[in-house]
C-alpha positions in Angstrom: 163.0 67.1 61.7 166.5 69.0 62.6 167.4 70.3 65.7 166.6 73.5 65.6 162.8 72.7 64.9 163.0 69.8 67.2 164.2 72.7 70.0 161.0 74.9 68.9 158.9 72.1 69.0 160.0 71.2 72.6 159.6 74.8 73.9 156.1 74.9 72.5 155.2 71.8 74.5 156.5 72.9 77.4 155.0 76.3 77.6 151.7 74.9 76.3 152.2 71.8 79.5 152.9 75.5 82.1 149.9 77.2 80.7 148.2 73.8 81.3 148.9 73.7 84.7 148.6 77.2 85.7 145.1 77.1 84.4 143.9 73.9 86.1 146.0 74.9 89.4 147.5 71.4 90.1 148.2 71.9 93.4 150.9 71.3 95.8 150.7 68.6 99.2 148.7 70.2 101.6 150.1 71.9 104.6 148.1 68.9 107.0 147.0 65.8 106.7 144.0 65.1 105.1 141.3 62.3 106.0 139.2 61.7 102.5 135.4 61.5 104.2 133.8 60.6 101.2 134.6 57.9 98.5 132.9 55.0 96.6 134.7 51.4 96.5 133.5 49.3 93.9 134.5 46.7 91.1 132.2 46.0 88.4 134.6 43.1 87.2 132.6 41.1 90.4 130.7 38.5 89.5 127.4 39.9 88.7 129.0 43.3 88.3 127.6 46.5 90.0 124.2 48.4 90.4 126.3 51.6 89.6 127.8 53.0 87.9 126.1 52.4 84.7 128.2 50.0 81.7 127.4 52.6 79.3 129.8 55.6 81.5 133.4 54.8 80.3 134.4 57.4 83.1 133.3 55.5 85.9 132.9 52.3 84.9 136.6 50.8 85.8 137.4 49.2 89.3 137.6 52.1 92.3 139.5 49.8 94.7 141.9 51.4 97.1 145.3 50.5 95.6 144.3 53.1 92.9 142.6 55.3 95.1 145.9 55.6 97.3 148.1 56.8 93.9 146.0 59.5 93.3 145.5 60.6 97.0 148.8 60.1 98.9 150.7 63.0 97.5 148.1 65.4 98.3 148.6 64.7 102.0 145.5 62.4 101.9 146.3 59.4 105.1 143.4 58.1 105.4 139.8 58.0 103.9 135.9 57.2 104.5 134.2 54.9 101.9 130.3 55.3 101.3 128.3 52.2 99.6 127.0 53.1 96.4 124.7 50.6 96.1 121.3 49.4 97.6 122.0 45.5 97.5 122.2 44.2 101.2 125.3 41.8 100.9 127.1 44.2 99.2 127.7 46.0 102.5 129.8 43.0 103.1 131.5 43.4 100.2 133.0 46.4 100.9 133.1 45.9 104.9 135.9 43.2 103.4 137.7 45.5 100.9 137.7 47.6 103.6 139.3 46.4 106.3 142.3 45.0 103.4 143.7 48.1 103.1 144.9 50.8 106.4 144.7 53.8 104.4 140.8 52.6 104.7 139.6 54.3 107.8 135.8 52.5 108.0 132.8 52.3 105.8 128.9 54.0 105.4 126.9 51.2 105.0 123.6 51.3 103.0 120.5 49.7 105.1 117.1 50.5 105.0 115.9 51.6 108.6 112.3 50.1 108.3 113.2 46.9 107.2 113.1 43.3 109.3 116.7 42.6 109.0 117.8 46.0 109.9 118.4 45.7 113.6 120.2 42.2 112.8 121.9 43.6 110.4 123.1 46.5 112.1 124.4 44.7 114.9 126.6 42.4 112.9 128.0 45.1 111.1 128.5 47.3 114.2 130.5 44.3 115.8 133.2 45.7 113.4 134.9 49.0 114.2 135.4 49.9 110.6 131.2 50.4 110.1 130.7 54.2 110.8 127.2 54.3 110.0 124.2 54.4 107.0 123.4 56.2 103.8 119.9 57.5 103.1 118.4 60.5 100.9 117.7 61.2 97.0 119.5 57.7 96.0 117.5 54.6 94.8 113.6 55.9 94.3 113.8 57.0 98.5 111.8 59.3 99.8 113.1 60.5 103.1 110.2 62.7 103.9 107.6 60.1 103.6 109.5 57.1 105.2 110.1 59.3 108.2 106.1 59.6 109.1 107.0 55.9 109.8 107.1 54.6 113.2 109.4 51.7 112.5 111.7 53.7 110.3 112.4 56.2 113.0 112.8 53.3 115.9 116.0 52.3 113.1 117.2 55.8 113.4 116.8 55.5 117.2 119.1 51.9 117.1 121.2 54.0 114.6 121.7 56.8 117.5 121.9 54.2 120.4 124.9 52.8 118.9 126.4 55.9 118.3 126.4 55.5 114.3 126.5 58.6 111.9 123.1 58.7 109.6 124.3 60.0 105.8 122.3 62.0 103.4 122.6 61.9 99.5 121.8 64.5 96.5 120.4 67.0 98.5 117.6 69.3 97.6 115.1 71.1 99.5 112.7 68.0 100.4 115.7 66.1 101.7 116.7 69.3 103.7 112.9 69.7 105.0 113.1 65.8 105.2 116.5 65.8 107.8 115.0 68.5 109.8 112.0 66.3 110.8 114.6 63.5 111.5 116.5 65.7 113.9 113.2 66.5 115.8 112.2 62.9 116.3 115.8 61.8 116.7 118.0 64.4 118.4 121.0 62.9 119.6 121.7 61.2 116.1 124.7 62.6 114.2 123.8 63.5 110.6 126.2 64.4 108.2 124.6 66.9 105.0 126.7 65.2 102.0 127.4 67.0 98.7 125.5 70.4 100.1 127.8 72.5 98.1 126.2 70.9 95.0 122.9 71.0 96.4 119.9 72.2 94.3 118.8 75.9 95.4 114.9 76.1 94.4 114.6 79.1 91.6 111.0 80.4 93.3 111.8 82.8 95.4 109.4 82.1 98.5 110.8 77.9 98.3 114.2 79.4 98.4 113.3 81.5 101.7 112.1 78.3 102.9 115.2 76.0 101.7 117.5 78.7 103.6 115.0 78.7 106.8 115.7 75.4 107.2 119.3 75.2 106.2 119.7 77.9 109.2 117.6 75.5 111.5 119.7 72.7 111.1 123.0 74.6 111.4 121.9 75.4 114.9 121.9 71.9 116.2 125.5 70.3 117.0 125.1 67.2 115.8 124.2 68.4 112.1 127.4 68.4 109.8 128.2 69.7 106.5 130.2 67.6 104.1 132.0 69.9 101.4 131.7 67.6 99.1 130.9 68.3 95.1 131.6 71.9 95.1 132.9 71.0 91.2 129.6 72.2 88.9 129.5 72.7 84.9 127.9 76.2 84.4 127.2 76.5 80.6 128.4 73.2 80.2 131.7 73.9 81.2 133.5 73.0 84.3 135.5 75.6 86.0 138.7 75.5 88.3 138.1 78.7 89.6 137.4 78.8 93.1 135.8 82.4 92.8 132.7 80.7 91.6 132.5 79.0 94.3 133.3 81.4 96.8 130.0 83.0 98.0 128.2 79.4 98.3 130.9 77.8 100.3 130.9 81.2 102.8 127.7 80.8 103.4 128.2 77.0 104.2 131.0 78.1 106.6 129.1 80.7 108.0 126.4 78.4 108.7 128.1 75.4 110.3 131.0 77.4 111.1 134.8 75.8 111.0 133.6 72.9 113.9 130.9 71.2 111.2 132.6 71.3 108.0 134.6 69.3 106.5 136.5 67.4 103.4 135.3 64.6 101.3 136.1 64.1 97.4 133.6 62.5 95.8 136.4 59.7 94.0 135.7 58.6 91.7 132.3 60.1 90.9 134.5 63.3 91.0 136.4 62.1 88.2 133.0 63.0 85.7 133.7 66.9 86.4 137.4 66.3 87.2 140.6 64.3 87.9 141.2 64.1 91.6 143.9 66.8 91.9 141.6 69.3 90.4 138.9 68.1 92.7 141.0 68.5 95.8 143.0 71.6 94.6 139.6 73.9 94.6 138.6 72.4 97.9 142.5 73.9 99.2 142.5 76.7 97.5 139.1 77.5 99.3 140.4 76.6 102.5 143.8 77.9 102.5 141.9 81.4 103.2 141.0 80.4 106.4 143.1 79.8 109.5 145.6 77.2 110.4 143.4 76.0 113.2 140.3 75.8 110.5 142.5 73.7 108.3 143.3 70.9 110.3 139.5 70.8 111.4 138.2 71.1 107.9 140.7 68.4 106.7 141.0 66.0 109.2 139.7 66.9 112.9 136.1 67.5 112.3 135.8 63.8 110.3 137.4 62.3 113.7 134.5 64.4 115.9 132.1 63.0 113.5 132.9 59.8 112.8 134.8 58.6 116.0 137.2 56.6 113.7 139.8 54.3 115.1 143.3 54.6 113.8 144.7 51.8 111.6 148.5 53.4 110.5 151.1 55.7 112.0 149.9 58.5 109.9 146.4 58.2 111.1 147.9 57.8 114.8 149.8 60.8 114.7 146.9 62.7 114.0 144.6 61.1 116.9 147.5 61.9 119.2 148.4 65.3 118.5 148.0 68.3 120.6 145.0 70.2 120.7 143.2 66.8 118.6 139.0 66.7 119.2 138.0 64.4 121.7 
């Protein structure tokens, strides 16, 4: 190859690596500092491996510990972040209560526990002994059935111990049973704190009088203050592709915000579950595009502020200090 093709060949790459990049919108750090509410630690190279993900997904099935969490996340402003268990196997909580509290960036944990069960309170308690435990997971994950367990008495004295010790109760996959589902849960248990994940992505009944219903609800819950949204999975494939463009995503998120409003919102990726749609900067660059329409103040709620109101995490690094001390922080 001489020079002169070598040059042409170069250019080509170059403007082919731009057009890349404008498309996909890499973006830049983000104006704040961001607090990741939502990620999965897991390594299926354990001994006995890992309920999930699957063997057979190549895309997920790699460790997700946080020394390659932190590469992807620390130059988009990311300083601390939330991990959720993904998976339904009791000591496995302990498992990641360890991995945990390894790593600082690690903010706390979402344990997985099943409210009815004889070894819940037990359980609970040891876990809660450590500041790092932030609450439970339970919704469309595993075979559960939030709407029926609810009916039970024992399962809604858990959610009362879950309140009591001022722990955060998690949805999963939601749909418009798990929506009717969380409504009867905040009726029975008022002062618990629940947190809506992955409502962006959630699935909008087609019949029109079940989608009048889905939205009742939705507008229900947004009136009580200690119901939170999670915008988390706003990524979806439409015609089996996956867009970048936040536009498609605009009138769904607005209606999110206008429902919680900019105190009940607020940031969580999905890594590495994300990373079947999209790599993380894509991920995190719609979720800043979307919010860098909205005002400084909603920012710093929607990216770091309104995961401290929720979660009450404690501070592990500088960073994380910094925030918890600055003006005008939540208390």
């Amino acid at each position: 190859m001489n020079r002169r093709t070598l040059l042409k060949s170069a250019m080509g790459f170059a403007m082919t690596s731009v057009a890349r990049n404008a498309q996909n919108q890499v973006p830049s750090p983000a104006a704040v500092s961001v607090i990741d509410a939502h990620i999965h630690l897991f390594d299926p190279a354990r001994k006995g491996g890992v309920p999930w993900p699957d063997p057979s997904d190549t895309t997920l099935y790699k460790p997700a510990l946080p020394p390659r969490y932190t590469e992807l996340a620390e130059p988009h402003g990311i300083v601390g972040a939330i991990a959720v268990e993904a998976s339904p196997l009791l000591v496995d909580n302990f498992w990641l209560e360890d991995v945990v509290g390894e790593y600082p960036i690690m903010l706390g944990f979402v344990g997985n526990l099943l409210p009815d069960s004889q070894d819940f309170a037990p359980t609970l308690d040891r876990l809660h002994r450590n500041p790092l435990f932030l609450g439970i997971r339970y919704g469309n994950l595993w075979n559960r059935d939030l709407g029926k367990v609810i009916e039970k008495a024992e399962f809604v004295s858990g959610l009362k111990r879950l309140s009591q010790a001022g722990l955060v109760l998690e949805t999963a996959n939601p749909d418009s049973a798990l929506i009717a589902a969380v409504l009867r849960v905040s009726d029975r248990v008022p002062d618990l704190r629940i947190v809506l994940d992955h409502l962006p992505h959630a699935e909008i009944p087609s019949d029109a009088s079940l989608r009048d219903e889905y939205g009742a609800t939705l507008r229900e819950l947004a009136k009580r203050p200690t119901v939170f949204a999670k915008g988390s999975e706003i990524l979806r494939r439409v015609n089996g592709q996956v867009t970048l463009d936040v536009a498609l995503y605009k009138a769904q998120l607005d209606q999110l915000w206008d429902l919680f409003g900019e105190d009940r919102i607020f940031f969580g990726s999905d890594w590495p579950n994300s990373d079947s749609l999209a790599n993380y900067d894509e991920t995190f660059g719609v979720a800043k595009r979307y919010i860098d329409t909205r005002s400084a103040t909603a920012r710093e709620k929607y990216f770091w502020k309104n995961s401290l109101a929720v979660y009450r995490w404690k501070a592990r690094t500088p960073a994380q200090k910094t925030l918890v001390s600055a003006k005008g922080c939540l208390k």
